[in-house]
Backbone as JSON, one array per atom type, in Angstrom:
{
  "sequence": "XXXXXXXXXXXXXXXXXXXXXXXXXXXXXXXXXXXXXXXXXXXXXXXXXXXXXXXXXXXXXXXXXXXXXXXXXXXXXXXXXXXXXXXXXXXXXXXXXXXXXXXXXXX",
  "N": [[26.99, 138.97, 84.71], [23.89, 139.8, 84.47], [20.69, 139.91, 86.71], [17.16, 140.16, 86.07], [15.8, 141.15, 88.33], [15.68, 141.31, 91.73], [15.6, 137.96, 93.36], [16.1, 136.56, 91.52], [18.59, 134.55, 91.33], [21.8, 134.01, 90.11], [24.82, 132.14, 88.73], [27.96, 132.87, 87.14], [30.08, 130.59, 85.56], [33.48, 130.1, 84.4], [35.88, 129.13, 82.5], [38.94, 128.15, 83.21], [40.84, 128.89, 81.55], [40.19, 131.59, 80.27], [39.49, 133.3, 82.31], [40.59, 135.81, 83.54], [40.98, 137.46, 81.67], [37.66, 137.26, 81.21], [37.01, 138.6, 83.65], [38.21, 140.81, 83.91], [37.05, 141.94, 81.72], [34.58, 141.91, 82.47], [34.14, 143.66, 84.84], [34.87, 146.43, 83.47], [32.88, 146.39, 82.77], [30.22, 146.66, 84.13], [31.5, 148.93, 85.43], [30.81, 150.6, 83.44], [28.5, 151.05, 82.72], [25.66, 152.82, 82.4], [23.68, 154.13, 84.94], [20.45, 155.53, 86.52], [17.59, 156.36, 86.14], [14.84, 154.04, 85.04], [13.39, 155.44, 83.38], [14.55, 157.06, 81.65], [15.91, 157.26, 78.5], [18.89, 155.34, 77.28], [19.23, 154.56, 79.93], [20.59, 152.02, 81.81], [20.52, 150.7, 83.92], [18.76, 150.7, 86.87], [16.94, 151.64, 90.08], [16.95, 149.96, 93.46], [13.64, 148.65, 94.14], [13.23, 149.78, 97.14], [13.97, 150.91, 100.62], [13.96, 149.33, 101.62], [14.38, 147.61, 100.23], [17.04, 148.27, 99.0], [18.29, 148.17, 101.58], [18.71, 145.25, 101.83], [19.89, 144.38, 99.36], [22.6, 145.32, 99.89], [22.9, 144.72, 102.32], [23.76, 141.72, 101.37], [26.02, 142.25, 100.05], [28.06, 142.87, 102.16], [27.88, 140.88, 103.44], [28.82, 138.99, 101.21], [31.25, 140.02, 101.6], [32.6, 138.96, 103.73], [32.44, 136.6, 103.98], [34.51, 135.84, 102.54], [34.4, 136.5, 99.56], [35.76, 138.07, 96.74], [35.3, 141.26, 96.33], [35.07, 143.1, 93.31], [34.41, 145.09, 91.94], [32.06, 148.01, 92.7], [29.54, 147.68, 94.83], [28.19, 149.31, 96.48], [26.44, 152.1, 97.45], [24.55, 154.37, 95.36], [24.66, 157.46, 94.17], [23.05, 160.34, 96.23], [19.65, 160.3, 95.8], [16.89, 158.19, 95.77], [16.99, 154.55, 95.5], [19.91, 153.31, 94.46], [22.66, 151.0, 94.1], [25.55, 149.76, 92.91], [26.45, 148.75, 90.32], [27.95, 145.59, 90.42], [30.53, 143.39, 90.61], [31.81, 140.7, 91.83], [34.18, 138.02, 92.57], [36.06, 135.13, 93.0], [34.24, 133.64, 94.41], [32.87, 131.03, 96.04], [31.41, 127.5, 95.73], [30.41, 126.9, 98.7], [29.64, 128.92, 99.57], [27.55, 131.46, 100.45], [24.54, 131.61, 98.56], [22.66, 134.45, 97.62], [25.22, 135.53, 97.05], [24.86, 136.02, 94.46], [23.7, 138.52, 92.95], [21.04, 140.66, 91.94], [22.2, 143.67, 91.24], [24.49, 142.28, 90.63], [27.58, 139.84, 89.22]],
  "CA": [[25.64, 138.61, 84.35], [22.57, 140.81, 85.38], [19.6, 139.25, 86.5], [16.21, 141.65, 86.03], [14.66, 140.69, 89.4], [16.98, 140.62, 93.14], [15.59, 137.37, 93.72], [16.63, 135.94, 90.31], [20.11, 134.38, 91.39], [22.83, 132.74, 89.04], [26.24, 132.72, 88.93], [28.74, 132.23, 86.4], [31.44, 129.78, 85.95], [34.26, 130.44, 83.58], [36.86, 128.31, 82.34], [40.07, 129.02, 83.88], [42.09, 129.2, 80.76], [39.29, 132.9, 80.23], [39.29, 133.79, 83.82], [41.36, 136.92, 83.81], [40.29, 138.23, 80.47], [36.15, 137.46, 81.72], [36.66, 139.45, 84.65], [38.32, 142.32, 83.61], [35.63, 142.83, 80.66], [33.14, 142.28, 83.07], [34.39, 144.78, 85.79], [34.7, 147.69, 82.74], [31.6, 146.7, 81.58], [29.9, 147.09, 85.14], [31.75, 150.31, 85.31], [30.37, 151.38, 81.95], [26.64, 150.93, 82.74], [24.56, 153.87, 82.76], [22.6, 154.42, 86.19], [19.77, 156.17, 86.28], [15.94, 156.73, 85.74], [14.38, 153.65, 84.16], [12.35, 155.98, 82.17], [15.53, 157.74, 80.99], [16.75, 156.56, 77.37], [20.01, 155.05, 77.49], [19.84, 153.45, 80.97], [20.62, 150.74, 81.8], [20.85, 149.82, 85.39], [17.49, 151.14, 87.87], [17.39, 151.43, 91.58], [15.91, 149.05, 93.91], [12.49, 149.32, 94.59], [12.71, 150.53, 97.92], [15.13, 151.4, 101.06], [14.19, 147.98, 102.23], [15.22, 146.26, 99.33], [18.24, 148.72, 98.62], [19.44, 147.35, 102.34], [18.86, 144.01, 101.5], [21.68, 144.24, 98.82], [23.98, 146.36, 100.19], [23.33, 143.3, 103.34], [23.81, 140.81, 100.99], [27.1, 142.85, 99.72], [28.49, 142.8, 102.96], [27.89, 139.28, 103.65], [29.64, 138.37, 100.58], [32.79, 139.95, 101.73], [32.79, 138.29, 104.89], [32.42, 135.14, 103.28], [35.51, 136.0, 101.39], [34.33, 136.59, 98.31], [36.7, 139.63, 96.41], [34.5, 142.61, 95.91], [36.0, 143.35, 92.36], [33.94, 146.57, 91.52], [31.25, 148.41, 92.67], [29.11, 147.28, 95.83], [28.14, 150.31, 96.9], [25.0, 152.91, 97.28], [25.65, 155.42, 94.48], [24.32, 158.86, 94.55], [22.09, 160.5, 97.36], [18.26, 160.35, 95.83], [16.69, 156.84, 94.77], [17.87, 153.49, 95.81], [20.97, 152.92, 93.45], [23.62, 150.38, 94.08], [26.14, 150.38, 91.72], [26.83, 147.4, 89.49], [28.57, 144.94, 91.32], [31.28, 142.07, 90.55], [32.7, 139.61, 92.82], [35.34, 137.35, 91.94], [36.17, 134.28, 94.09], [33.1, 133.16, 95.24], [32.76, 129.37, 96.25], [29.98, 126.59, 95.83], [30.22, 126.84, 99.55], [28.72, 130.02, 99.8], [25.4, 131.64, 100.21], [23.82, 131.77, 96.97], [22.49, 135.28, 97.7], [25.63, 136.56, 96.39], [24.75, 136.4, 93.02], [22.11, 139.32, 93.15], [20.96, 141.66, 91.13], [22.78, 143.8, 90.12], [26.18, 141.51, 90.83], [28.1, 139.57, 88.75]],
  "C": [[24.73, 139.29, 85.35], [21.48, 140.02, 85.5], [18.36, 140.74, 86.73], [15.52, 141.56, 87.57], [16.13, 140.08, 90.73], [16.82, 139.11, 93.29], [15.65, 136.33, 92.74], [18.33, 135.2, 90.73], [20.88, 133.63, 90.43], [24.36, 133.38, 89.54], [26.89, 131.73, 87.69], [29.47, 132.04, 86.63], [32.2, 129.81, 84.16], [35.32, 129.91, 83.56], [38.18, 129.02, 82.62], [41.47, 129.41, 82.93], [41.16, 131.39, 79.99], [39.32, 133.7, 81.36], [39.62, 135.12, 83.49], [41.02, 137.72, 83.29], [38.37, 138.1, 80.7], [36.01, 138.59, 82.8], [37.23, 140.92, 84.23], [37.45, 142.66, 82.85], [34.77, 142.82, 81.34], [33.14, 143.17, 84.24], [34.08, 146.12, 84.45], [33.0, 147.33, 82.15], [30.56, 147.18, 82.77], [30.32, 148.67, 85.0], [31.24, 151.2, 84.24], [28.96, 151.98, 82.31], [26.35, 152.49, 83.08], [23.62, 153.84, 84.1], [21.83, 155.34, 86.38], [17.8, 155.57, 87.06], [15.64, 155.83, 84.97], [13.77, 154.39, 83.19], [13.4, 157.18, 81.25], [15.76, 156.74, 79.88], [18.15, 156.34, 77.97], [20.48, 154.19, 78.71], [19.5, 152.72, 81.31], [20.84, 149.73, 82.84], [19.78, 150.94, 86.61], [17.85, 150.92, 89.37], [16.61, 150.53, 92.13], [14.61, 149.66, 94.01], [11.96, 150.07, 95.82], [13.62, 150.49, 98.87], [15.21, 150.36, 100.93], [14.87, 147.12, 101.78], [17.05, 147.06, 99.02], [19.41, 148.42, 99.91], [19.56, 146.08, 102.26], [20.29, 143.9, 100.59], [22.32, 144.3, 99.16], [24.16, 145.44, 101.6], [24.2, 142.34, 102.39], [25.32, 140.8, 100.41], [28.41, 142.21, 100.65], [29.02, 141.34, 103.7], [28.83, 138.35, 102.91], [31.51, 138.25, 100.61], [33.22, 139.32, 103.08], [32.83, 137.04, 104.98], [33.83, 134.92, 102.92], [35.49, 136.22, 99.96], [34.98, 137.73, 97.95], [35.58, 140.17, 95.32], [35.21, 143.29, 94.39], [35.72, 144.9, 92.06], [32.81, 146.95, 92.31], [30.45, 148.11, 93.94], [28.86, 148.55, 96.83], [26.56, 151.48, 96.8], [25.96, 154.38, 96.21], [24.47, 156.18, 94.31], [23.12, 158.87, 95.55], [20.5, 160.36, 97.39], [18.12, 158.62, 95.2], [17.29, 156.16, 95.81], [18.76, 152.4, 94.73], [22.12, 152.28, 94.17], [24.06, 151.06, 92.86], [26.77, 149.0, 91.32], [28.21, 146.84, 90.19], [29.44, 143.43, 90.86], [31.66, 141.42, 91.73], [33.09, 138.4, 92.28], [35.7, 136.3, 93.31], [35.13, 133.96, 95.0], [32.82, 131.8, 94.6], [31.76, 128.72, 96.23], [29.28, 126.99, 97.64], [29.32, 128.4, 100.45], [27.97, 130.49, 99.89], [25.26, 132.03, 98.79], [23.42, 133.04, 96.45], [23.69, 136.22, 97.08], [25.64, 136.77, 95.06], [23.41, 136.47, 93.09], [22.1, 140.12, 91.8], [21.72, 143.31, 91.69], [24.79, 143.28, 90.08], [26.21, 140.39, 89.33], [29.04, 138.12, 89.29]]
}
């Protein structure tokens, strides 16, 4: 689940008899996404608005794996111009956790 806005947070919860089969479709589907040029047709995943916010994620990334949360896909700055993450799952993340890890563009 994408939220349009970093400071939008949710997180989904998925019945554990789905688990296995939710996450793998939602890792390929992450992997699928188009990254780009909002003003490009077809895509479907924009960069942050700015470095500041593109280290904020890529903090907030970091944080999550230190938490323990399992980095499933993506969590990463992807290509050199712009501020593009790259669609992001994590898998095993606890009530007990910061909330921050379900950002935009995570999962």
């Amino acid at each position: 689940m994408s939220n349009t806005h970093p400071n939008e947070r949710s997180r989904t919860y998925v019945q554990s008899s789905i688990y296995d089969e939710f996450v793998r479709k939602s890792i390929a589907r992450a992997k699928s996404r188009v990254i780009g040029s909002p003003l490009t047709e077809g895509v479907e995943h924009g960069p942050q608005v700015s470095e500041a916010q593109l280290n904020s994620v890529l903090g907030w990334i970091k944080k999550g794996k230190a938490q323990g949360a399992k980095l499933a896909c993506g969590g990463k700055r992807w290509g050199k111009k712009g501020y593009f993450v790259e669609p992001t799952v994590f898998t095993e993340v606890t009530d007990d956790m910061d909330p921050t890890l379900a950002l935009n563009p995570s999962l």
